[in-house]
Residue frames as a rotation matrix with the C-alpha (Angstrom) as fourth column:
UNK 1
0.285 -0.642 -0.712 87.23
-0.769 0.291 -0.569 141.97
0.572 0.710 -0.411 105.65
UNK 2
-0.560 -0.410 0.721 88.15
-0.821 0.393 -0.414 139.94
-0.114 -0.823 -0.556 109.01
UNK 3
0.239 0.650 0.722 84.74
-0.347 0.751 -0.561 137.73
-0.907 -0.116 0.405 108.33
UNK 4
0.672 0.141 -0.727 85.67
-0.741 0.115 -0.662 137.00
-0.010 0.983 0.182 105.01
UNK 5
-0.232 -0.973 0.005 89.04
-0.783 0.184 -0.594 135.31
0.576 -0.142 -0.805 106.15
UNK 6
-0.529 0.175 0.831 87.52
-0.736 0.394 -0.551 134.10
-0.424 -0.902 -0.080 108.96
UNK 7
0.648 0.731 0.216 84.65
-0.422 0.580 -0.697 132.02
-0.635 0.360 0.684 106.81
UNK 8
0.479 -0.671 -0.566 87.78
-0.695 0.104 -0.711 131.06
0.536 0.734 -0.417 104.28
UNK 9
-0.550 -0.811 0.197 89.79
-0.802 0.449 -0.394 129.48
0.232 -0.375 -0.898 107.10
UNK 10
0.289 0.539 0.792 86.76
-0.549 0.770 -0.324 127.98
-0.784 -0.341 0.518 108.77
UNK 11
0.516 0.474 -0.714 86.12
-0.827 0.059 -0.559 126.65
-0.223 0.879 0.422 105.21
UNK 12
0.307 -0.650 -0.696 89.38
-0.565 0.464 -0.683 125.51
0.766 0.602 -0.224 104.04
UNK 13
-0.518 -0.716 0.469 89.40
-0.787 0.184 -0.589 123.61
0.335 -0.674 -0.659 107.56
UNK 14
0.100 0.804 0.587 86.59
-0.513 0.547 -0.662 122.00
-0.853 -0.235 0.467 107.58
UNK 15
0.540 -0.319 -0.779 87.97
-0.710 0.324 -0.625 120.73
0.452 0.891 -0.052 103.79
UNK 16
-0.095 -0.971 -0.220 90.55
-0.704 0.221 -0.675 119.22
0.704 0.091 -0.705 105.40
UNK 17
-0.467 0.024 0.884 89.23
-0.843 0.288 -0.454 117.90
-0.265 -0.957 -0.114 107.97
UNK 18
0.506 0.814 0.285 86.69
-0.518 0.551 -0.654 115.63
-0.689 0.184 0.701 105.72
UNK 19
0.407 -0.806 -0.430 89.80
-0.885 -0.231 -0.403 115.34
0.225 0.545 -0.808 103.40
UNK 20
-0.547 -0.804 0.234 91.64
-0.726 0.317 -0.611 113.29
0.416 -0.504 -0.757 106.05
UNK 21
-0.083 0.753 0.653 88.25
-0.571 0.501 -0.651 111.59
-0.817 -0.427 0.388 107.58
UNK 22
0.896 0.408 -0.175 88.02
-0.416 0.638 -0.648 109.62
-0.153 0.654 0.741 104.43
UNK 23
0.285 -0.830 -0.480 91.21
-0.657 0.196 -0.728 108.69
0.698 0.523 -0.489 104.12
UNK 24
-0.833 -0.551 -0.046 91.19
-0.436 0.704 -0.560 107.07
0.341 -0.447 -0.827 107.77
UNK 25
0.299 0.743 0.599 88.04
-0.457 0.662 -0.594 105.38
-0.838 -0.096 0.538 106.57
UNK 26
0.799 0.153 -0.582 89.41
-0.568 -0.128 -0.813 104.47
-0.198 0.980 -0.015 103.30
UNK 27
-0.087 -0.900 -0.427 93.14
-0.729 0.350 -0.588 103.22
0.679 0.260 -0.687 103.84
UNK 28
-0.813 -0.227 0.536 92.24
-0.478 0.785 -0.393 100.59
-0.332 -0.576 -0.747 106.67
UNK 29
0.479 0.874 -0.081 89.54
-0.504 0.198 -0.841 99.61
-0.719 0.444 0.535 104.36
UNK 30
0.544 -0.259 -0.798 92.07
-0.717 0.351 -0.603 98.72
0.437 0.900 0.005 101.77
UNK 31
-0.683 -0.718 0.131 94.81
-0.651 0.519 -0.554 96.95
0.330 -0.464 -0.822 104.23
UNK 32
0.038 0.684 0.729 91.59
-0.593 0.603 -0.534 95.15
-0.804 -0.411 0.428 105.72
UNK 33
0.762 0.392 -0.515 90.50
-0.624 0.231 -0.747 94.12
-0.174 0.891 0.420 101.83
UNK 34
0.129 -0.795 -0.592 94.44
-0.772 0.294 -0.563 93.22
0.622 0.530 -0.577 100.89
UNK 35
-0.592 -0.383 0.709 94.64
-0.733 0.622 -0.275 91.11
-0.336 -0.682 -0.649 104.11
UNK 36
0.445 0.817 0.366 91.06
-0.421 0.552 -0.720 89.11
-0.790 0.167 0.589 103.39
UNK 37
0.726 0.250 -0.641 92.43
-0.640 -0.095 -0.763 88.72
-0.252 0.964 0.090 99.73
UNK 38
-0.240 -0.968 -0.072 95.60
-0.802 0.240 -0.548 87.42
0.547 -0.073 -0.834 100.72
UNK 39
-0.320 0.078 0.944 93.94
-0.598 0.757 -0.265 84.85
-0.735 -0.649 -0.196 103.19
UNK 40
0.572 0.768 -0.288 91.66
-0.632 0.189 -0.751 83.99
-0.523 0.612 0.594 100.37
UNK 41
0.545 -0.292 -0.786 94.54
-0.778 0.173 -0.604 82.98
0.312 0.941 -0.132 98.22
UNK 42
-0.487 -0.822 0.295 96.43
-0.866 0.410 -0.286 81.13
0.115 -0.395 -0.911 100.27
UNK 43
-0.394 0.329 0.859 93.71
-0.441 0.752 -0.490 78.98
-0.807 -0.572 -0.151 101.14
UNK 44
0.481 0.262 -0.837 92.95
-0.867 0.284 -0.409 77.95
0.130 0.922 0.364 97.50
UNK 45
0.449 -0.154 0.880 93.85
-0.126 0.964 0.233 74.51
-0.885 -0.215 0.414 96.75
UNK 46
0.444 -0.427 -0.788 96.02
-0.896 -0.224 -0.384 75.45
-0.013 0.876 -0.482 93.52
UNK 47
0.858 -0.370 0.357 97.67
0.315 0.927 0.204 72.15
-0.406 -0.062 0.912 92.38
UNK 48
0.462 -0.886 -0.046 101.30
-0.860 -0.434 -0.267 72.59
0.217 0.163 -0.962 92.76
UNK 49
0.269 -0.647 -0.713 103.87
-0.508 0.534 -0.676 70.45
0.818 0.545 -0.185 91.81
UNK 50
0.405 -0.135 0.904 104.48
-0.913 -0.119 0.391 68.36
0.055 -0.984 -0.171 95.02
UNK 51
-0.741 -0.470 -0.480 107.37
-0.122 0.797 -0.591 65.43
0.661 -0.379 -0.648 96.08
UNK 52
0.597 0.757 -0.265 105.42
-0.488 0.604 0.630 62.36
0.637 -0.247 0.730 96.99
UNK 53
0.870 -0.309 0.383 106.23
-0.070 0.692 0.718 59.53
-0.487 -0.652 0.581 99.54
UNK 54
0.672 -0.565 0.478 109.47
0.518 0.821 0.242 58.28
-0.529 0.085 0.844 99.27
UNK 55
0.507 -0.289 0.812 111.14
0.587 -0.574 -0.571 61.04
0.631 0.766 -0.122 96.54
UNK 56
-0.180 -0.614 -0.769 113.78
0.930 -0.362 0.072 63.49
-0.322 -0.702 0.635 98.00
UNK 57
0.606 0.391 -0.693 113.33
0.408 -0.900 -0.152 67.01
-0.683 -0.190 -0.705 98.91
């Protein structure tokens, strides 16, 4: 009965362990992505309304 437990714990630890390994391949993957995406936009040239010479702020 002891090996049975034993292979269970191993189990459910070795779950967890791959569990968590993808997740801290997975969540600085997104923050990486959201940052890139965010640079991306900024650097567009979007035409926005903009005060020429001479006009006040």
């Amino acid at each position: 009965m002891g090996a049975k437990i034993a292979k269970a714990l191993l189990l459910g630890t070795a779950v967890m362990f791959f569990a968590v390994l993808a997740l801290d391949i997975a969540i600085p993957a997104l923050v990486l992505c959201t940052m890139a995406l965010s640079i991306w936009l900024v650097s567009l040239d979007l035409p926005v309304t903009r005060k020429h010479g001479g006009e006040a702020a």
